[in-house]
C-alpha positions as CSV (number, residue, x, y, z in Angstrom):
1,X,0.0,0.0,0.0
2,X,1.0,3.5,-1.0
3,X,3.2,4.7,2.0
4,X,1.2,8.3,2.0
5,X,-2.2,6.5,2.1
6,X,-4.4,7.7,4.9
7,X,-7.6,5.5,6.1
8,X,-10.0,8.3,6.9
9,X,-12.9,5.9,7.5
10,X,-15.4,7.0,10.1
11,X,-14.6,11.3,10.0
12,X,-16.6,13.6,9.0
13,X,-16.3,16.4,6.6
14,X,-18.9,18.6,6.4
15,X,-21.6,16.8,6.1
16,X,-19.9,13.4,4.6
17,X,-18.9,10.6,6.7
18,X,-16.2,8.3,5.4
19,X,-17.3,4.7,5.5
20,X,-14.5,3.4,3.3
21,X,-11.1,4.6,1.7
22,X,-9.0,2.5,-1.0
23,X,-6.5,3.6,-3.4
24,X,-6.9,2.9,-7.1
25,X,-4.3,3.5,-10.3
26,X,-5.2,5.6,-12.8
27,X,-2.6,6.5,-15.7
28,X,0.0,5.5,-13.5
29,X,-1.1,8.0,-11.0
30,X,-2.1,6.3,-7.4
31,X,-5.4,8.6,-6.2
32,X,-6.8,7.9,-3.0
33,X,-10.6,7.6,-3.2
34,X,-13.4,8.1,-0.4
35,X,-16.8,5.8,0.0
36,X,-18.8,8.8,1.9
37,X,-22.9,8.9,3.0
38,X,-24.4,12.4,3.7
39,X,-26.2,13.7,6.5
40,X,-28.9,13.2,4.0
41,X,-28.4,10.1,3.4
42,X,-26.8,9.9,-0.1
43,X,-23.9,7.9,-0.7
44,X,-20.8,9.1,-3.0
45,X,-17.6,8.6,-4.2
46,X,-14.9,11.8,-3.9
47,X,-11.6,12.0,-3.7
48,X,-9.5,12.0,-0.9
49,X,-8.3,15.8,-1.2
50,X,-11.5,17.1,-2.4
51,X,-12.8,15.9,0.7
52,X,-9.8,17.4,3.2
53,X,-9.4,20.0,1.6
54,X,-13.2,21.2,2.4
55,X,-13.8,21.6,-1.7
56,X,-16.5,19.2,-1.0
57,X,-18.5,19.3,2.0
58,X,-22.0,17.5,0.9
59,X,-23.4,15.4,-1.7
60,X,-24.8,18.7,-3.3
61,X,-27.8,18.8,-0.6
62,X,-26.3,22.0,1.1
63,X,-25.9,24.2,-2.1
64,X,-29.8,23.0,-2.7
65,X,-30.6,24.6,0.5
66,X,-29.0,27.4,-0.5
67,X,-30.2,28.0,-3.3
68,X,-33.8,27.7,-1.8
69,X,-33.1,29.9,1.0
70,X,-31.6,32.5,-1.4
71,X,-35.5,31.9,-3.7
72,X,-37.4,32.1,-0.4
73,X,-35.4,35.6,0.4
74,X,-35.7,37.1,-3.4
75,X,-39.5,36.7,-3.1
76,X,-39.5,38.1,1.0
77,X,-37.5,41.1,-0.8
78,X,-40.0,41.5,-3.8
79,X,-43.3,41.1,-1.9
80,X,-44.6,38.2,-4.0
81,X,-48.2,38.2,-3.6
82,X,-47.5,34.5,-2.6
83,X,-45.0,34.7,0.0
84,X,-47.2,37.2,1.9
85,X,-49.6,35.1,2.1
86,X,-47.7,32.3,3.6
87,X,-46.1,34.6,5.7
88,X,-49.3,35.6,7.0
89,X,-51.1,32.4,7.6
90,X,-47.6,31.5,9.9
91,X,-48.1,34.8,11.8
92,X,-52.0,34.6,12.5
93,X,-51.1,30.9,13.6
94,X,-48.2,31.8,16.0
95,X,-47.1,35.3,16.5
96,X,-49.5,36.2,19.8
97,X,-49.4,39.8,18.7
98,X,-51.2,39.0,15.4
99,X,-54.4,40.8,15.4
100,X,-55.6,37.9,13.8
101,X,-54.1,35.2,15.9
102,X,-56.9,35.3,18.9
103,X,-59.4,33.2,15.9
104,X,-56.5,31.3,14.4
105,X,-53.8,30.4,16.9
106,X,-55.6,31.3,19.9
107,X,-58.1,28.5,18.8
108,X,-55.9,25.6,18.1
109,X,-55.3,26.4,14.3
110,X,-51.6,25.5,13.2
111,X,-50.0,25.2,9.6
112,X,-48.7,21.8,8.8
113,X,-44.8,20.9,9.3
114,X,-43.9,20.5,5.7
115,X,-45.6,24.4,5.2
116,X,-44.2,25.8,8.4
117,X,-40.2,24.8,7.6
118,X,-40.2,25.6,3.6
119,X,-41.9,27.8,1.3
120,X,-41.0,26.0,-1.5
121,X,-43.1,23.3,0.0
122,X,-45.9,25.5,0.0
123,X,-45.9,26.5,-3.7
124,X,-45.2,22.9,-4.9
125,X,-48.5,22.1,-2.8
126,X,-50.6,24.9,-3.4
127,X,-49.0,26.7,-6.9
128,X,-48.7,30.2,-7.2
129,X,-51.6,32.6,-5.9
130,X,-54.1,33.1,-8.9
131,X,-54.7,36.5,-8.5
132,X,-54.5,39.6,-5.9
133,X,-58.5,38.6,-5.7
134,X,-57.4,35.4,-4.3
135,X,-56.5,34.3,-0.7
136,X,-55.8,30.4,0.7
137,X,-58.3,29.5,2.2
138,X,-59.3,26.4,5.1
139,X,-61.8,24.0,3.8
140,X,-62.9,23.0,7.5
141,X,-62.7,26.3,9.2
142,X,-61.8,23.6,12.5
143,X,-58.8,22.4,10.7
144,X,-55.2,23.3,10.5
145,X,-53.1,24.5,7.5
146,X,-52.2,21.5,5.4
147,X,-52.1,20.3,1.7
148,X,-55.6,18.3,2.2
149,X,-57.7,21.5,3.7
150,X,-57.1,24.4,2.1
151,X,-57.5,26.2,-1.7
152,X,-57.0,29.7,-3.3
153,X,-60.4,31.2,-3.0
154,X,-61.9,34.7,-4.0
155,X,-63.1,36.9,-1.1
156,X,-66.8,35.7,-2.3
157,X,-65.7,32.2,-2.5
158,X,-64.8,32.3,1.2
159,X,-68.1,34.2,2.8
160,X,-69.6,31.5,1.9
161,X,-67.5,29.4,4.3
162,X,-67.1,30.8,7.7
163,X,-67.9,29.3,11.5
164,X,-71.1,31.8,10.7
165,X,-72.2,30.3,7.5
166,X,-75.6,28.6,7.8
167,X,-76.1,25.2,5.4
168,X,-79.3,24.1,4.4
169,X,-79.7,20.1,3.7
170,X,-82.0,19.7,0.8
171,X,-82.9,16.9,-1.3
172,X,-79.8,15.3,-0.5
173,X,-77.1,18.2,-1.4
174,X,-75.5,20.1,1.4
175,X,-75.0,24.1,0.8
176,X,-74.8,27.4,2.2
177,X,-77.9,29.8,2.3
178,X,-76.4,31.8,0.0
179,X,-76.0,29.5,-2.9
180,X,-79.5,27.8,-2.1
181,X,-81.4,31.3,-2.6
182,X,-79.3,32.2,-6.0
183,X,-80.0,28.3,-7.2
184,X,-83.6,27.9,-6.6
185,X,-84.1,32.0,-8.0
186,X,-86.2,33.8,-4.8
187,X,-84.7,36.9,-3.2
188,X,-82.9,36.9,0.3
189,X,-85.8,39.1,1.6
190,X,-88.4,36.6,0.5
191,X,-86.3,33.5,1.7
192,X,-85.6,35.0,5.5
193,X,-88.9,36.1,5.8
194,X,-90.4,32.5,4.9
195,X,-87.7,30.8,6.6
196,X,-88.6,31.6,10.4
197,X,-92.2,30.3,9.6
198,X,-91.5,26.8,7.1
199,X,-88.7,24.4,7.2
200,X,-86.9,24.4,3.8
201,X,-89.2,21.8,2.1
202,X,-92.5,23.4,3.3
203,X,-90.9,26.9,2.5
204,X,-90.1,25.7,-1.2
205,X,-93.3,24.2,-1.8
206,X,-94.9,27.1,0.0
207,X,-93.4,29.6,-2.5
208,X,-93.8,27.3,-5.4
209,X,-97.5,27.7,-4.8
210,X,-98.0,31.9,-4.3
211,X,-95.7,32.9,-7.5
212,X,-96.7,29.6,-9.3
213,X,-92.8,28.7,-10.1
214,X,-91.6,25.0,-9.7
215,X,-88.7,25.9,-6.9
216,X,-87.8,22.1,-6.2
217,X,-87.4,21.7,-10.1
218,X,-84.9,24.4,-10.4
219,X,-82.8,22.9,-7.4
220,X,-83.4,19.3,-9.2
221,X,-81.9,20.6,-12.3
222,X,-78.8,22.3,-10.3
223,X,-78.7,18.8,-8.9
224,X,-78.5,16.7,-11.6
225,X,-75.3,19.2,-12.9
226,X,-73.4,18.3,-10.2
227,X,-73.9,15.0,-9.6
């Protein structure tokens, strides 16, 4: 064996852990090569002085990071429209001097690991804000911030789901007030007044009979669309 070999098996460089060394010929030259496994978990081959030397101190994993810290910090310095509203959705959720945090945090509503550490994560899950009309938006108003319960909604989109929102059950379909009143065609005057005398079957048929309009057909039809 080469007199100058060094065994360098089990330090660490970096982030690379030697778990082998062996020397190996190549065009008469004797190199000393390194087996190494990251703090990642990739395993690569380098060579000895690369790895002593400190020109190679991961299996690339750390210049990744990097790079995605120095993304994440590009669009913190240009106010992307979707960074702010991570951002935000992280501060109503655990920054106590939030203004918002007393209905968010204060309540038990947390953002998901994989959001909380990365923003990258975010966008992969979520893809860029549509529009400056659009905010994310919780599905179950009870749940946290994670891939599974939330969407970009419009501002109209999400009055229609809030811990105020009353749904109506009818013929099967679940939906807010709201949409039930602009599906079956009656105004919101009309329905509220009728509505604290008839349950919602009694109320359509009720109304069906004074402006002689089949309601239950219209909501049928809407039905059948989205089934």
């Amino acid at each position: 064996m080469n007199k100058n070999f060094k065994d360098l098996t089990g330090f660490k460089y970096g982030r690379l852990k030697v778990l082998s060394c062996y020397m190996y010929n190549y065009g008469n030259v004797n190199r000393s090569t390194c087996d190494c496994i990251c703090d990642c978990g990739n395993k690569k081959t380098y060579l000895t002085s690369n790895i002593v030397t400190g020109n190679v101190k991961s299996c690339g994993c750390f210049r990744k990071e990097i790079g995605e810290r120095s993304y994440t910090h590009n669009m913190s310095k240009n106010k992307g429209i979707t960074y702010n509203v991570w951002d935000g959705m992280k501060s109503r959720c655990f920054n106590v001097k939030n203004i918002g945090y007393p209905d968010y945090g204060g309540r038990g509503i947390t953002v998901c690991d994989r959001w909380r550490s990365n923003f990258l994560y975010f966008i992969e899950d979520m893809g860029q804000r549509p529009s400056k009309k659009h905010s994310i938006e919780r599905i179950n108003n009870d749940g946290d911030y994670e891939p599974s319960n939330c969407r970009w909604a419009t501002t109209k989109e999400q009055s229609r789901n809030t811990r105020r929102t009353v749904w109506i059950n009818y013929e099967g379909v679940k939906l807010c007030q709201k949409d039930f009143i602009e599906i079956i065609g009656i105004s919101s005057s009309t329905f509220f007044r009728y509505c604290k005398i008839y349950n919602t079957v009694d109320l359509v048929q009720t109304l069906s009979e004074k402006h002689n309009v089949n309601y239950k057909e219209r909501f049928l039809i809407y039905k059948k669309s989205i089934i």
